[in-house]
C-alpha positions in Angstrom: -7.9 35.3 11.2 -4.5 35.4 9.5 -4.6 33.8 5.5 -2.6 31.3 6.4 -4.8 30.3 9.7 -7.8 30.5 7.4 -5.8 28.2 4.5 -5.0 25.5 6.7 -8.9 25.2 8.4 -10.5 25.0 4.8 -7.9 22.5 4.4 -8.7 20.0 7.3 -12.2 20.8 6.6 -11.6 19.3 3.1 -9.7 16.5 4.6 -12.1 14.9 7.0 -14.9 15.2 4.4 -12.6 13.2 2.3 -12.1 10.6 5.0 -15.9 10.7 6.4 -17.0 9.9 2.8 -14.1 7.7 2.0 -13.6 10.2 -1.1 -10.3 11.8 -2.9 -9.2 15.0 -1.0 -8.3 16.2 -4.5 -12.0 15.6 -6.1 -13.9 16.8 -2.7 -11.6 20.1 -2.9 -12.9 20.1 -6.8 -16.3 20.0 -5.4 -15.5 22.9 -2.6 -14.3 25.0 -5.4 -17.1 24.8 -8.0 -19.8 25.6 -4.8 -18.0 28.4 -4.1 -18.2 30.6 -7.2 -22.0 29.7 -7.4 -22.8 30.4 -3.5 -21.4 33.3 -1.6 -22.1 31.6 1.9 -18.8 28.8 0.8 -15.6 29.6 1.9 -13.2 30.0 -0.8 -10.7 27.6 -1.3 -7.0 29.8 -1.5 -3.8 28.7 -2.9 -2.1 27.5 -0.1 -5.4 25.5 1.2 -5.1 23.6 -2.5 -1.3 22.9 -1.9 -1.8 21.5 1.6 -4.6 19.1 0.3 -2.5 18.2 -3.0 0.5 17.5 -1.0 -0.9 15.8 1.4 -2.4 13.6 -1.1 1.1 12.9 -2.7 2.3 12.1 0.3 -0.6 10.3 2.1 0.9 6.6 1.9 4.1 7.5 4.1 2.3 10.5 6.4 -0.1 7.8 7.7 2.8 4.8 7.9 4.5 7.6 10.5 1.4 8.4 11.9 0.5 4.5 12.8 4.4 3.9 13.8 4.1 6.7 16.3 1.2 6.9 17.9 1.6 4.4 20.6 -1.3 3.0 21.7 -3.6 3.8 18.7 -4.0 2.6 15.2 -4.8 5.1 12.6 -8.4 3.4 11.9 -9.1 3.9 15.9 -8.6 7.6 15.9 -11.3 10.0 16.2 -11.9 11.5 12.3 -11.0 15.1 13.5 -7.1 14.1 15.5 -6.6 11.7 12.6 -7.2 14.8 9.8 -5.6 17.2 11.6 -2.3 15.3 12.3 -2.2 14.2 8.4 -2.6 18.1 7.5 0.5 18.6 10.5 2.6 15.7 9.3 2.4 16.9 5.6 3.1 20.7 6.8 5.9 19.8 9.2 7.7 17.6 6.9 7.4 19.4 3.7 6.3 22.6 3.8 9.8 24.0 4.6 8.2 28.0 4.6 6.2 27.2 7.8 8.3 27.3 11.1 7.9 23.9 13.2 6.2 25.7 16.1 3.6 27.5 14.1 2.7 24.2 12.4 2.3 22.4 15.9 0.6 25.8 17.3 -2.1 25.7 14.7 -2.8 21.8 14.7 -3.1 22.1 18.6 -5.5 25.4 18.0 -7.9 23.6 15.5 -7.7 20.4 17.7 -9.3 22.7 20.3 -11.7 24.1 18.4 -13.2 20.6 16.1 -12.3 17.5 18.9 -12.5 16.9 22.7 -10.8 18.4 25.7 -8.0 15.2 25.4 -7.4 15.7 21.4 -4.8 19.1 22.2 -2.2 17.5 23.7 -2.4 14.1 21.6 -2.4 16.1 18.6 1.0 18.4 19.7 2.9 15.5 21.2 2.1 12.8 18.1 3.5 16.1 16.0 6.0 16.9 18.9 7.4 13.3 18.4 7.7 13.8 14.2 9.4 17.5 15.0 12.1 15.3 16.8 12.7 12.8 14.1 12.1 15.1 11.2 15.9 15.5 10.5 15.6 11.9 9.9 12.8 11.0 8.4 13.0 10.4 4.3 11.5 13.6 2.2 
């Protein structure tokens, strides 16, 4: 599994603990780091997993307003905890993380959508993401 592949997994990992326990991703990522150099058997927490949790948190407020003004048909509160974490980790990558080509970021969401949620969660995830690809020349930074 690449680094990068790897990064992003920790990262949604770290984000729907976060939401199940109605925490800080910042402080739950402080936690995942300080089990991992006392236990061997906890992933480590890498560099770019702590930038995608940090800038998702700075940018949480207006990731989730596009999520809820996009997602016809579903309110962000009504999505299952896995699609909802995993299109907040894709929002924040697609908009901000200028490094990561568009269609890697939609490749991996729809990957790890496959692998945590159901058999409907793929395509929701890569056409709510699809939908922010379109309007991302537009959308405020």
């Amino acid at each position: 599994m690449a680094a990068r592949n790897k990064a992003r997994k920790r990262a949604f990992q770290i984000l729907f603990e976060a939401d199940q326990r109605g925490a800080d991703p910042v402080t739950v990522m402080a936690d995942w780091i300080r089990l991992a150099r006392t236990d061997d058997r906890q992933p480590p927490v890498t560099e770019y997993t702590m930038q995608l949790v940090e800038g998702y948190t700075a940018h949480a407020a207006p990731i989730d307003d596009l999520l809820s003004a996009h997602a016809v048909g579903w309110t962000l509160d009504r999505m299952p905890v896995v699609d909802r974490n995993l299109l907040r980790l894709g929002a924040y990558e697609l908009i901000w993380e200028d490094d990561v080509p568009d269609a890697v970021v939609l490749d991996e969401a729809v990957q790890l959508a496959k692998e945590f949620s159901t058999d409907e969660s793929p395509s929701f995830v890569n056409g709510l993401l699809g939908k922010l690809m379109e309007l991302k020349p537009t959308l405020p930074r």
